[in-house]
TORFI-639618 format. One record per residue (C-alpha): residue number from 0; x, y, z. Coordinates in steps of 0.02 Angstrom, whole numbers, padded with zeros to 5 digits. Last residue first. Example, Ala and Ser with C-alpha at 12.3 -4.5 7.8 and 13.67 -1.06 7.14 Angstrom:
1_00684_-00053_00357 $
0_00615_-00225_00390 $
***
This chain:
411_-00604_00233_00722 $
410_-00543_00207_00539 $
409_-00647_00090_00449 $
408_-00689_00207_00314 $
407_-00527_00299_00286 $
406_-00447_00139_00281 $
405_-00558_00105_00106 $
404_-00542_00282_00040 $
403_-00327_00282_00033 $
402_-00358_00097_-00038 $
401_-00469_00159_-00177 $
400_-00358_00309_-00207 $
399_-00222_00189_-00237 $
398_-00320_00089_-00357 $
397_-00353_-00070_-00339 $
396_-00254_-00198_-00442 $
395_-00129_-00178_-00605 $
394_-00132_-00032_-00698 $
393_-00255_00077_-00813 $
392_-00158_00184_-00941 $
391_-00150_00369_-00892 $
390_-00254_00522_-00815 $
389_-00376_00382_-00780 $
388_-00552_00471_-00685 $
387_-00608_00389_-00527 $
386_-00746_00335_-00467 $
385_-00831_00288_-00311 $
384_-00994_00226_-00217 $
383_-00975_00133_-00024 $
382_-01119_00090_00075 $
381_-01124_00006_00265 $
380_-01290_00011_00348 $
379_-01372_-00077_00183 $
378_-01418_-00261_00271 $
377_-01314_-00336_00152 $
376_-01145_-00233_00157 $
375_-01124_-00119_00034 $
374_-01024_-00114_-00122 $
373_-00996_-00012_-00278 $
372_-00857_00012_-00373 $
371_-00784_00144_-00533 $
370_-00648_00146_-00646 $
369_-00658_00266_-00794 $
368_-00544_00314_-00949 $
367_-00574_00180_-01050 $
366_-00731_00094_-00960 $
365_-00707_-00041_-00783 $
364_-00840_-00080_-00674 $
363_-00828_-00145_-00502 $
362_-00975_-00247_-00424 $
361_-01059_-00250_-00254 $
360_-01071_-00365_-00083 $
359_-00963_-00333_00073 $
358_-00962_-00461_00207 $
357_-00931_-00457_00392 $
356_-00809_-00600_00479 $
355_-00691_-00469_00543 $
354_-00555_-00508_00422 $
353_-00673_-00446_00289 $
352_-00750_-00568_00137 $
351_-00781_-00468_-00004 $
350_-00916_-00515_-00122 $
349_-00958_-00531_-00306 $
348_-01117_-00485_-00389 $
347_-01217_-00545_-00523 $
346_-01279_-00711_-00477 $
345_-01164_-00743_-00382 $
344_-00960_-00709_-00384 $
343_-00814_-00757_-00257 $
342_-00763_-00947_-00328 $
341_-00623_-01010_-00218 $
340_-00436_-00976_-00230 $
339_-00453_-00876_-00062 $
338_-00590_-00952_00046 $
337_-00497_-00892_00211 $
336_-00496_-00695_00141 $
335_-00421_-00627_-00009 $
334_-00394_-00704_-00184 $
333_-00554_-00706_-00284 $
332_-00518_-00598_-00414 $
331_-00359_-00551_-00522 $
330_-00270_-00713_-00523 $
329_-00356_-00819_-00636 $
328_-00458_-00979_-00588 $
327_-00576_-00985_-00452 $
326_-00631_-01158_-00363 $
325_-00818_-01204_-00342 $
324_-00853_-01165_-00174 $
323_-00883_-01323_-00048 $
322_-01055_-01415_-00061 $
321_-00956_-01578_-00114 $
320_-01052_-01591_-00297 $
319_-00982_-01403_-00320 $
318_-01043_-01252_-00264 $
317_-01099_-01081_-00324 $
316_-01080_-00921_-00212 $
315_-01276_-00876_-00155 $
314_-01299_-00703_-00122 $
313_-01368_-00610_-00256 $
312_-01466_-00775_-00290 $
311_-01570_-00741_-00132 $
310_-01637_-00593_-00203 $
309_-01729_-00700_-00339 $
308_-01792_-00804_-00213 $
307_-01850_-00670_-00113 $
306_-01917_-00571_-00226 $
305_-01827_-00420_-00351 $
304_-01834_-00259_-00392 $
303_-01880_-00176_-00226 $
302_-01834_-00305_-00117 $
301_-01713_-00206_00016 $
300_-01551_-00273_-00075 $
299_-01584_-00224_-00263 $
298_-01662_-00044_-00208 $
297_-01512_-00018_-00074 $
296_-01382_-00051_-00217 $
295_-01473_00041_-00353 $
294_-01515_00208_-00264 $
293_-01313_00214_-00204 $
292_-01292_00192_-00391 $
291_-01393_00356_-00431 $
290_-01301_00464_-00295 $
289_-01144_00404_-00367 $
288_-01197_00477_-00534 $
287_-01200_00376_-00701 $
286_-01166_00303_-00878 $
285_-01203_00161_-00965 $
284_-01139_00023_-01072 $
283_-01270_-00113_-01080 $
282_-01286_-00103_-01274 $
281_-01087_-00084_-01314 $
280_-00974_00034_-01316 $
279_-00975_00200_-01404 $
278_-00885_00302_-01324 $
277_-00873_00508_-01288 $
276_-00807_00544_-01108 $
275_-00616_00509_-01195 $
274_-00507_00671_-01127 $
273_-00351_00641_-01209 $
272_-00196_00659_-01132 $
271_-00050_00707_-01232 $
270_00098_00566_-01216 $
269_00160_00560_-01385 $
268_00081_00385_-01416 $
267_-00079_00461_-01346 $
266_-00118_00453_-01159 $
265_-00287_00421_-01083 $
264_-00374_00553_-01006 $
263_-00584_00528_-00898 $
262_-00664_00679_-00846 $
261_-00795_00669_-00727 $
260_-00956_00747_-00760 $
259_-01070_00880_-00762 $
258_-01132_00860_-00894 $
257_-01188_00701_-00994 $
256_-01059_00572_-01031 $
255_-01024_00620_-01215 $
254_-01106_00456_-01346 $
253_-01066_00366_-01483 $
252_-01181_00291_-01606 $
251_-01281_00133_-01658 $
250_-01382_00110_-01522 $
249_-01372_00255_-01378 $
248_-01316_00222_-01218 $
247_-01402_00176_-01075 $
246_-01421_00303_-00952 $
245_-01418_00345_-00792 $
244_-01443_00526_-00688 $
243_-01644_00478_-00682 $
242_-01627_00329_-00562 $
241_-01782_00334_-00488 $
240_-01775_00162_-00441 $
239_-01935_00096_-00543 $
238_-01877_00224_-00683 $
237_-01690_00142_-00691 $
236_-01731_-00038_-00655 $
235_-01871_-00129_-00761 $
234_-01916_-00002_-00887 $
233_-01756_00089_-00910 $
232_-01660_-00087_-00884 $
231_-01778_-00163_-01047 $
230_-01793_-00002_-01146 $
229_-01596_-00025_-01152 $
228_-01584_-00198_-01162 $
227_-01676_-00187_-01333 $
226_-01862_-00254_-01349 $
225_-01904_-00418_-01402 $
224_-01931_-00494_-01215 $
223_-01843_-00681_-01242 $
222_-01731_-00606_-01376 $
221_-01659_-00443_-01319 $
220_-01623_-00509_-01137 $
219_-01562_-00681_-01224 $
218_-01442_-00570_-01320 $
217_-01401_-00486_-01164 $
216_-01329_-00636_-01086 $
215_-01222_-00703_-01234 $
214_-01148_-00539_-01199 $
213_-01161_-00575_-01015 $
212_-01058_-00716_-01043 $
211_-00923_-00640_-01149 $
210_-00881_-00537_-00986 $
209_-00784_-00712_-00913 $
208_-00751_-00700_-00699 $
207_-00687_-00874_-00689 $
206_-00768_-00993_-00590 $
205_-00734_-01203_-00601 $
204_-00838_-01360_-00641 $
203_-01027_-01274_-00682 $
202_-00973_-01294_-00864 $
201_-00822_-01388_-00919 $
200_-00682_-01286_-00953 $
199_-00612_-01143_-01054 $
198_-00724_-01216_-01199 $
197_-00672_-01163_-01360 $
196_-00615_-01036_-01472 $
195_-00640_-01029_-01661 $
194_-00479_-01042_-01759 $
193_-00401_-00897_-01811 $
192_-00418_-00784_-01980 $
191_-00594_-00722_-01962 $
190_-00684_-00769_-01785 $
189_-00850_-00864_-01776 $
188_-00854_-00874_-01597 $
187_-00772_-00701_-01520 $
186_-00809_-00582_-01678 $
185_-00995_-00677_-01692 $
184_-01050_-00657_-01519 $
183_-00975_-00476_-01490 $
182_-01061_-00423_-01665 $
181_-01235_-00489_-01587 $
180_-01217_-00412_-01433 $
179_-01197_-00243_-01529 $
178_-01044_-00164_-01542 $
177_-01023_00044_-01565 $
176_-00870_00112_-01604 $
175_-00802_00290_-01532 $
174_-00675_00188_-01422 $
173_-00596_00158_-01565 $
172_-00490_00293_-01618 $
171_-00429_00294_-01426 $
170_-00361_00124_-01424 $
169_-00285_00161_-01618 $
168_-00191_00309_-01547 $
167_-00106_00181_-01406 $
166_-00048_00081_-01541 $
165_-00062_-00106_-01615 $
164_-00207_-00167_-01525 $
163_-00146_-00341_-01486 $
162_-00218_-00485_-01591 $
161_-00401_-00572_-01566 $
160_-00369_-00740_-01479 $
159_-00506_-00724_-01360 $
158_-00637_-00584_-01439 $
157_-00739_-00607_-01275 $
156_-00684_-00740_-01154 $
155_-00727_-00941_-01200 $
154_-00861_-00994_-01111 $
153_-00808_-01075_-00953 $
152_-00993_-01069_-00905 $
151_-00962_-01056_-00702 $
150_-00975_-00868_-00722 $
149_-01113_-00835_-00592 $
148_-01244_-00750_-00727 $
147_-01195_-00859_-00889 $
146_-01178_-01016_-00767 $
145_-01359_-00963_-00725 $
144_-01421_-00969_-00891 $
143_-01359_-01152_-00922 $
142_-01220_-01208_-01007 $
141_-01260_-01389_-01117 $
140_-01111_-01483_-01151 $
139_-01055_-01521_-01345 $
138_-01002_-01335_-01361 $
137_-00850_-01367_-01497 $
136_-00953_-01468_-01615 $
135_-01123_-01375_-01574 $
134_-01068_-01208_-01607 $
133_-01129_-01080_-01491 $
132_-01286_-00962_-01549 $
131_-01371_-01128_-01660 $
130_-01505_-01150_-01540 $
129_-01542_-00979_-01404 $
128_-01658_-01037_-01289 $
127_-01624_-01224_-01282 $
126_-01417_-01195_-01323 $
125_-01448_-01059_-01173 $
124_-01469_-01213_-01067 $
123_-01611_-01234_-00948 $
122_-01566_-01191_-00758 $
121_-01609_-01033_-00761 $
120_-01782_-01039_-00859 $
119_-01852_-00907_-00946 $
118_-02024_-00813_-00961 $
117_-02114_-00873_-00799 $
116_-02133_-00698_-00739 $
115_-02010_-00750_-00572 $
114_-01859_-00791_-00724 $
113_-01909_-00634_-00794 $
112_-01858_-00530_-00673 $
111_-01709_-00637_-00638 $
110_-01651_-00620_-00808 $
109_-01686_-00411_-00783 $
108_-01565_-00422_-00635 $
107_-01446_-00525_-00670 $
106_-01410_-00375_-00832 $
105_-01424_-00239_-00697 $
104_-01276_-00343_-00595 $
103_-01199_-00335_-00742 $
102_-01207_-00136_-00780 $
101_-01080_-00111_-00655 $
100_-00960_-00175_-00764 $
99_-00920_-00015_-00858 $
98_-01012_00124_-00751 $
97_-00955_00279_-00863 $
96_-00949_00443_-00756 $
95_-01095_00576_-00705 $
94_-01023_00737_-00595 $
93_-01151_00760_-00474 $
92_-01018_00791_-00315 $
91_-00979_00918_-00458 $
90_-00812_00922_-00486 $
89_-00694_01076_-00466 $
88_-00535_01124_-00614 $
87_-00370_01118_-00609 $
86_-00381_01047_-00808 $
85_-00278_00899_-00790 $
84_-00284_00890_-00588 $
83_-00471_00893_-00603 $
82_-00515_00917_-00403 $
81_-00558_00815_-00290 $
80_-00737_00728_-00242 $
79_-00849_00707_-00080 $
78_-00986_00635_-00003 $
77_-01038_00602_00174 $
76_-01184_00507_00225 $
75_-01256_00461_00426 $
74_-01368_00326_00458 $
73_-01259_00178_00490 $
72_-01115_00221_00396 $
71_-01136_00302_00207 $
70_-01012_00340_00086 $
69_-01000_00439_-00074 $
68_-00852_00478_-00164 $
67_-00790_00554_-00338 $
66_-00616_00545_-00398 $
65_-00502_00653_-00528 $
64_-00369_00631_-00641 $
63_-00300_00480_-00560 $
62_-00140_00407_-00614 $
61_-00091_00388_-00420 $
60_00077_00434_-00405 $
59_00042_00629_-00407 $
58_-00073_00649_-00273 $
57_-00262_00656_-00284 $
56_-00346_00706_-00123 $
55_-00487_00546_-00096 $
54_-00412_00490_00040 $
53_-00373_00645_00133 $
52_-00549_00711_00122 $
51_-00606_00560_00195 $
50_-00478_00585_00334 $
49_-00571_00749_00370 $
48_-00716_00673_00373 $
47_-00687_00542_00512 $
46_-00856_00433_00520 $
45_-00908_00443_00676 $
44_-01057_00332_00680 $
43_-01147_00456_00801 $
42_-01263_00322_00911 $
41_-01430_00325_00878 $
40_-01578_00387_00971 $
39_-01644_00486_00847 $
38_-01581_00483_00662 $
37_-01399_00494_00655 $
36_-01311_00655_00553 $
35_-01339_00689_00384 $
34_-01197_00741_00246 $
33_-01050_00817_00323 $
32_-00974_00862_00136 $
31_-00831_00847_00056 $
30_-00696_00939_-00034 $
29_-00529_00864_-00096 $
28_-00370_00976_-00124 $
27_-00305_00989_-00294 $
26_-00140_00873_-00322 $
25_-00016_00963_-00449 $
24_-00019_00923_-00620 $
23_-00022_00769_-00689 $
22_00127_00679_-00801 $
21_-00431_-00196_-00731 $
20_-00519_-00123_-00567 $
19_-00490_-00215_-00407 $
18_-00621_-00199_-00267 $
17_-00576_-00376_-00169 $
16_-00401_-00317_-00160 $
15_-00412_-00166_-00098 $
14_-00530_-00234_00063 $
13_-00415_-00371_00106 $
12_-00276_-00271_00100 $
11_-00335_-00143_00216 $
10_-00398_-00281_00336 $
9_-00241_-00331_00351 $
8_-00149_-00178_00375 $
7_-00275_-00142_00491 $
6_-00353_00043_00505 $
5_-00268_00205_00515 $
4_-00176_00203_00357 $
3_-00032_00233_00292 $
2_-00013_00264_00111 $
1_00068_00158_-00023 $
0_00000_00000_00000 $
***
């Protein structure tokens, strides 16, 4: 870690490693404010503000143009943000930012939904609702909609095989493309000029956190309801929730993250930063305000969206024949806590396990530019929303503003 902090070392790590993400100018001074205080007869929290401020202050090292913050601790709320060290420039505690993965949990959602309509089955195959989508004499064993959602599917990962990009300049060019599920399907299984990937492993054997999946995912969205993914989370999540600062992004085109918002820079082959808010992306990308995805975390855990047995997927880690975990392969998830090296996602989320015994449930997301998290714990007194804008390429585990905001938290 690269700051001190007041809490655990252990605990620290624990926490920074279970919210990975895939020349500035001077640090600006973070802002925040005192939020609420404790309804009556409560006991103050104490979250440390000032340390909050501290944690999200961007210094040089980090590779952070800018951060937003929002936490809340049994019934009180602060939130904060820094400054733009690019531009030197204030953020709106509104700023809106690309979600990247955050959008899965939205895409368990709506297949949950209509799993409790009647209108798809989790444990059939998606060969059975979608025949012909993977071919048959490399798929010969059937992967269910729920292996899709938990990534036990050991589908192949989107565009495997697919050559480097060649340049930092072409990275940026193409960020302004649009893919539909359908293009993601066909570029990763019926690839031109290399053989078609396979399996990974046998379904429902192993975990390993695969994106490809909730491609495959969306298409069934698309086909079981025949409406697009974005009318489907608009009418299913984002007006039920009164999420009005998110969006889905537009079909065909590419799109500015709507003002205010947090600027995202990624270097050119001569080193200029770039600011790259306008994307394209894919169906499910999105963007969004910290105050929106606080609205989404306490509306999928309190029941809002969802039953009970639906809910109760959100939680459930999947298990082999021997009721144990299913065990995790890779090395960028899963590897903190005693069950390290065992499967850490649901049906949609992923958890981290703290030293304490308590849990925290949520989902990262990852755009050009953007790296963002969400977590809480499951009975909502403990909420955490942040991003961060890239003022260079993204590196390896959480970032050190993350960490910084993480000790902050549990400091006492």
């Amino acid at each position: 870690m690269r700051h001190s902090s007041p809490m655990p070392l252990r605990l620290s790590l624990a926490l920074a490693a279970a919210l990975t993400f895939g020349a500035a100018a001077p640090a600006l001074a973070a802002t925040g404010d005192g939020g609420h205080g404790p309804g009556p007869g409560r006991a103050a929290p104490g979250l440390d503000r000032a340390a909050l401020r501290e944690a999200i202050t961007v210094r040089l090292e980090d590779g952070t143009a800018g951060v937003l913050a929002r936490v809340y601790r049994d019934g009180e709320t602060w939130r904060g943000t820094s400054g733009d060290v690019v531009t030197g420039q204030r953020l709106s505690r509104d700023a809106h930012f690309r979600i990247g993965s955050i959008s899965k949990p939205m895409e368990a959602v709506i297949l949950l939904q209509l799993s409790a309509e009647g209108r798809v089955d989790l444990d059939r195959s998606v060969q059975d609702h979608l025949p012909g989508l993977l071919p048959e004499n490399l798929f010969k064993e059937p992967v269910t909609v729920r292996q899709l959602l938990d990534h036990t599917s050991g589908l192949p990962q989107e565009f495997e095989g697919a050559p480097a990009s060649t340049s930092p300049d072409e990275d940026i060019r193409r960020r302004l493309d649009y893919v539909t599920f359908d293009e993601v399907i066909r570029l990763t299984l019926h690839p031109e000029g290399r053989r078609t990937p396979g399996p990974r492993f046998s379904p429902g054997t192993r975990q390993e956190y695969n994106s490809f999946g909730y491609r495959v995912a969306g298409k069934l969205i698309e086909e079981i309801t025949g409406h697009s993914f974005q009318h489907e989370v608009r009418t299913r999540i984002l007006d039920p929730l009164n999420m009005r600062e998110t969006r889905a992004s537009v079909t065909g085109g590419s799109t500015p993250v709507p003002r205010p918002y947090l600027p995202g820079y990624q270097p050119r082959s001569d080193g200029r930063l770039v600011d790259v808010n306008v994307q394209g992306g894919l169906p499910a990308s999105m963007t969004s305000t910290t105050g929106d995805l606080d609205r989404f975390i306490r509306g999928l855990f309190d029941g809002r969206l969802l039953g009970p047995a639906q809910t109760a997927e959100l939680f459930a880690i999947p298990k082999g024949p021997d009721g144990k975990p299913l065990p995790y392969v890779g090395s960028s998830h899963c590897t903190t806590g005693p069950a390290r090296g065992t499967a850490c996602f649901s049906v949609g989320l992923m958890y981290a396990p703290l030293p304490d015994g308590s849990v925290l449930w949520g989902k990262t997301g990852s755009d050009m530019g953007y790296r963002s998290a969400v977590f809480a714990t499951r009975d909502l007194n403990l909420r955490a929303v942040y991003a961060t804008g890239t003022s260079g390429p993204p590196g390896d585990g959480a970032p050190a503003v993350a960490q910084r905001l993480i000790g902050s938290l549990f400091a006492r």
